[in-house]
N, C-alpha and C positions, 0 to 999 in steps of 0.2 A: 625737363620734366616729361612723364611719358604718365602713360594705362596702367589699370588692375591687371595682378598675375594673370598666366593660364588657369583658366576656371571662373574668373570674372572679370573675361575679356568680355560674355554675354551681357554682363550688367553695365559696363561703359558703355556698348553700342545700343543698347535700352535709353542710358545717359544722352546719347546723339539723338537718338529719335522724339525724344522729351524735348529735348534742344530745338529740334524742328517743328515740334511743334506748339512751343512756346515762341520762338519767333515769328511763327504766323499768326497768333492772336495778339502781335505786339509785344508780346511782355520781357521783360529781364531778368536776367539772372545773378537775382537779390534773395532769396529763398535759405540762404546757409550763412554759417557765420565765414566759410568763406569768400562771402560777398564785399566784404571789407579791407580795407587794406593791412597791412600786418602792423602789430605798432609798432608806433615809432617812427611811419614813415607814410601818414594818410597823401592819397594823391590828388591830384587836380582833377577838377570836373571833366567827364569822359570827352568834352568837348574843346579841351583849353590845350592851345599850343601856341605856348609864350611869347615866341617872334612870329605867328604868323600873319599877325594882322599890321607891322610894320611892313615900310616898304625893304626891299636886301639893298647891302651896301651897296648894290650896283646903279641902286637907283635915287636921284637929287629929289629932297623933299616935293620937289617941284611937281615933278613926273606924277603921272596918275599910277596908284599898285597896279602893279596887273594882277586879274585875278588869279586865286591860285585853286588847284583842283584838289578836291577834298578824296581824301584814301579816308577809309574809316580801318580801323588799326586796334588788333586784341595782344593785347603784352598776356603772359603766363599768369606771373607775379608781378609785385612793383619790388623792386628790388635796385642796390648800387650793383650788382652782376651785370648787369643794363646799361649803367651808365654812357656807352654810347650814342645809346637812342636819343635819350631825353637831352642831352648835349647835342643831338642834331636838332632838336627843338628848339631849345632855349637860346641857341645859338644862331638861330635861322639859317640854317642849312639846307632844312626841307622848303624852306621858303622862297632861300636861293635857286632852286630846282624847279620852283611852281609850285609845290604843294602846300597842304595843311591837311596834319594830321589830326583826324578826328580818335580820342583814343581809350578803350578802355579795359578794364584788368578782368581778365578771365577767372583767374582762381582754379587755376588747372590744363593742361596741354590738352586732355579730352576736351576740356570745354571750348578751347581756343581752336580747337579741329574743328567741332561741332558747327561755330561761330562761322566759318570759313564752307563748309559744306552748308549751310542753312542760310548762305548769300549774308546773313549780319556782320559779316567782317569779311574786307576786301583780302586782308594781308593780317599774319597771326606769325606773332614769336612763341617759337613751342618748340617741344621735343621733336627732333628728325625722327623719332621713331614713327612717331602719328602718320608720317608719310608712307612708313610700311605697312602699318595694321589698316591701314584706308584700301591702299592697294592692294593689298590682298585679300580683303572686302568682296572685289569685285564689281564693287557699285557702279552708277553711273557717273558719278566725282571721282579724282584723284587729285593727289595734293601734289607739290614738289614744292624744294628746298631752293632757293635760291641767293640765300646768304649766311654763311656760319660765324655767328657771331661771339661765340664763346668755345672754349678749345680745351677747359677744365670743368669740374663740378665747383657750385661755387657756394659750396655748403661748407659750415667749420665746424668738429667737435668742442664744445665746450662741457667743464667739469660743473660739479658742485661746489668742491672742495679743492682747495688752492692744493697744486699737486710739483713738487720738488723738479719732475720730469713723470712725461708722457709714454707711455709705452701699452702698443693695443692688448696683449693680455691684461693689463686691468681692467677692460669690459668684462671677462668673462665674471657671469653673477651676478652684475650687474646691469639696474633699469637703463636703457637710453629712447628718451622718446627723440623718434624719427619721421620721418614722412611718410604719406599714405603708400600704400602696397603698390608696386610696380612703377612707381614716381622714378623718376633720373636720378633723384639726392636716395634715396631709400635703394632703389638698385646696385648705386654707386658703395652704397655703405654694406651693403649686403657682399658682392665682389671684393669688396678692400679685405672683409673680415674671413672670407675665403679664402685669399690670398696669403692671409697672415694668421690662418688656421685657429683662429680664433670661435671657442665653441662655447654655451652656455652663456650670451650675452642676451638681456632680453630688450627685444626692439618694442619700442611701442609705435604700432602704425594707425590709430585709430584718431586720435586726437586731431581737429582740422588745423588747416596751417597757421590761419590767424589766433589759434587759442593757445599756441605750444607754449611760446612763451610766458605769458600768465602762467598756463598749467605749469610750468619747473620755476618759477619764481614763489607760487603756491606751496612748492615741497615736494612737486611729482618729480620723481627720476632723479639718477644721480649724472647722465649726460644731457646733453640736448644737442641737437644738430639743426645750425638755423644758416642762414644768408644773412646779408648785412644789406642795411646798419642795423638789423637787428642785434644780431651779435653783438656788434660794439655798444650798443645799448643797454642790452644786460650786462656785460660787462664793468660799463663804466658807472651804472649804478650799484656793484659789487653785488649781483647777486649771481654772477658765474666767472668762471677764469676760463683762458683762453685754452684750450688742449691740443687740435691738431686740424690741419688742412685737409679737408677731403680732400681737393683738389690734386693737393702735393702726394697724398699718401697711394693715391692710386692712378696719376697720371694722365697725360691725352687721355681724352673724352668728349666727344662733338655733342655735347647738352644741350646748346639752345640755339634754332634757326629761323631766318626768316621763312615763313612757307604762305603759300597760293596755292590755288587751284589752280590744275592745269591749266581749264578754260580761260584764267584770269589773267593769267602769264602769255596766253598765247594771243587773247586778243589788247591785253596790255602793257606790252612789251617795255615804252616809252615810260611810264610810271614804274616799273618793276625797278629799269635802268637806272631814275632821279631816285627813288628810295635807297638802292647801291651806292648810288656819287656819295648822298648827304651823310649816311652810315660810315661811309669810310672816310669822308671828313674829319667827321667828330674823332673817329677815333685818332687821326692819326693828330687833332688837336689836341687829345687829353694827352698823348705822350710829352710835348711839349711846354704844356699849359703850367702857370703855379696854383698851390695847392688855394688860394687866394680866389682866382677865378674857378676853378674845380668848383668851387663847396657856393659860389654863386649861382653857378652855370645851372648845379642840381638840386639846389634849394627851393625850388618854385613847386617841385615834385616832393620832395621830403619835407614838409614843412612839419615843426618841432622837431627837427633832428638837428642839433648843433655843428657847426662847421667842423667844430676835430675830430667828430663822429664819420661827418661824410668825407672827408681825408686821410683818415684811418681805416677806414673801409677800402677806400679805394687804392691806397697802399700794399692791402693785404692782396687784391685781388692784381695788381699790377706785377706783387713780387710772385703770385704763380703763374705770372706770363697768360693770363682771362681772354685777353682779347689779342688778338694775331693779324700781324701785318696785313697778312696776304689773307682773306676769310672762306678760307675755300675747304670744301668738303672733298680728301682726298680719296682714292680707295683704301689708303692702308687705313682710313676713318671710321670710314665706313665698318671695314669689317669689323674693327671695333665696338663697334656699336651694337652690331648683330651680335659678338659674341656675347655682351654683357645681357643684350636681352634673352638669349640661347640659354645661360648660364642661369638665368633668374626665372625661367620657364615663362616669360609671358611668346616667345617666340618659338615655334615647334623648328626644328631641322631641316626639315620638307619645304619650310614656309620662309627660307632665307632667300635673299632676292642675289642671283647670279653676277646681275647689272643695275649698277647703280642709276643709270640715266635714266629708267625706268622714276626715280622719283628724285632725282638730283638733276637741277642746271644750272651749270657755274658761267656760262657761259656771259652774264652780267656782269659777275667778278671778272672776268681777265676783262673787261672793256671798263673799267675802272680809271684807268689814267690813258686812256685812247681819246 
């Protein structure tokens, strides 16, 4: 997930200062109907993390918990794209490490920035871009990446009308409501239709993300481009068909990361490292796991969302290879990343960063199985 184009870069950094100054009078960011979770997939109270209040297998009923040290934690979206995290919960992973994760849904990689600069959130899964448009800010904050947890876009097109075979020249003409302007799934889709010279397609980028799907179940648009289990929700109530993978259609893409603020990472290193162990647990459980345990593990987070829903989701996103062994942000990722945002204008030329350590440390990641 990322920012508004060039030209309403202004109004997102408006967006942060609002941010700051609604977390100093306390309040939250409940004000839009992005304040909800998407349907289909309501989540747990900002405060609930499943195994933390048990003792880890490591420890005999007997034994007093030790306590565990609370991270407060901004997801983007609540989304199956994720699915590691919430498995590092559910599963007591983070628990196993010391921690509890305190957690809640931002409804946008600005806001999950903002959250992170305005001290309300320790740790923010967002667009790596956020870590560019901060730093080149110039502020007295800066953000960095510390764990890449996604390695595709993990957005689907879906049709209105059940379609024999898919092929992007049928957008041209036609409505697709997509996501807001300068977003990761909206960039991504912007790039893909570039790439496959695809002209006269009209994007809707206005509609907020918790309303899309209503809005094309309603009659808007002949695509939609959602995340799951949304997707297989509509779906499977037959009010779309499946059409194509962003992900597959336009390849490698470093979408979504773990990020800190510098300060945060540097004076806390020891938490940066236990939130890396548990992440890469989970994941390398879900490779493993049956589809049985999967739809348990993540059901505590998707409640009304049926198990062949969250096993079909997680199919799709398994077979375009989501989440990556190894979670590391490489440079050839990198420049990726800049060029999509170069390409989409929310990044000027002048304004591409040289070196990536400037707001990347993987340095967590390789001490992973040390």
């Amino acid at each position: 997930m990322s920012w508004f184009r060039k030209g309403r870069v202004a109004g997102l950094l408006l967006s942060i200062v609002l941010a700051l100054i609604v977390a100093g009078c306390g309040g939250n960011n409940d004000n839009a109907p992005e304040s909800s979770s998407p349907p289909g997939s309501p989540s747990p109270s900002a405060s609930e993390s499943p195994a933390s209040e048990s003792p880890s297998p490591s420890e005999s009923p007997s034994e007093t918990p030790k306590e565990l040290v609370k991270v407060k934690f901004s997801e983007v979206i609540r989304s199956i794209f994720y699915a590691p995290h919430y498995i590092a919960m559910s599963k007591g992973f983070f628990a196993e490490e010391g921690l509890e994760i305190d957690m809640n849904t931002a409804q946008g990689s600005d806001k999950g920035a903002a959250a992170l600069i305005a001290g309300t959130a320790d740790i923010s899964l967002v667009g790596p871009e956020t870590t560019i448009y901060i730093y080149n800010q110039k502020g007295e904050k800066t953000l960095k990446l510390f764990y890449q947890l996604t390695m595709k876009d993990g957005s689907f097109l879906l049709s209105r009308d059940k379609l024999d075979s898919f092929d992007w020249s049928g957008l041209s003409g036609k409505k697709v409501i997509g996501w807001r302007p300068g977003s990761a799934p909206q960039m991504v889709l912007n790039s893909t239709l570039l790439k496959e010279k695809i002209e006269g397609a009209d994007v809707v980028t206005n509609i907020a993300s918790t309303a899309m799907a209503g809005a094309f179940a309603s009659g808007q648009g002949d695509y939609i481009q959602l995340f799951e289990p949304v997707a297989s929700t509509l779906i499977k109530e037959g009010k779309a068909y499946y059409a194509a993978s962003l992900g597959e259609a336009y390849g490698e893409f470093p979408e979504t990361s773990y990020v800190a603020t510098s300060d945060y990472i540097a004076n806390h290193p020891e938490i940066i490292q236990k939130v890396v162990n548990a992440v890469a647990k989970a994941t390398a459980w879900l490779e493993t796991a049956s589809d049985a345990e999967i739809a348990e593990a993540l059901k505590p987070f998707f409640e009304g969302t049926s198990d062949d829903i969250i096993v079909s989701s997680i199919k799709r996103y398994k077979d375009q290879q989501t989440w990556p062994a190894k979670p590391e942000m490489t440079p050839e990722l990198f420049e990726t990343l800049q060029g999509v945002l170069i390409e989409n204008g929310v990044l000027k030329p002048e304004e591409k960063l040289a070196d990536m350590s400037a707001v990347v440390d993987m340095s967590f990641v390789q001490k992973i199985n040390s």
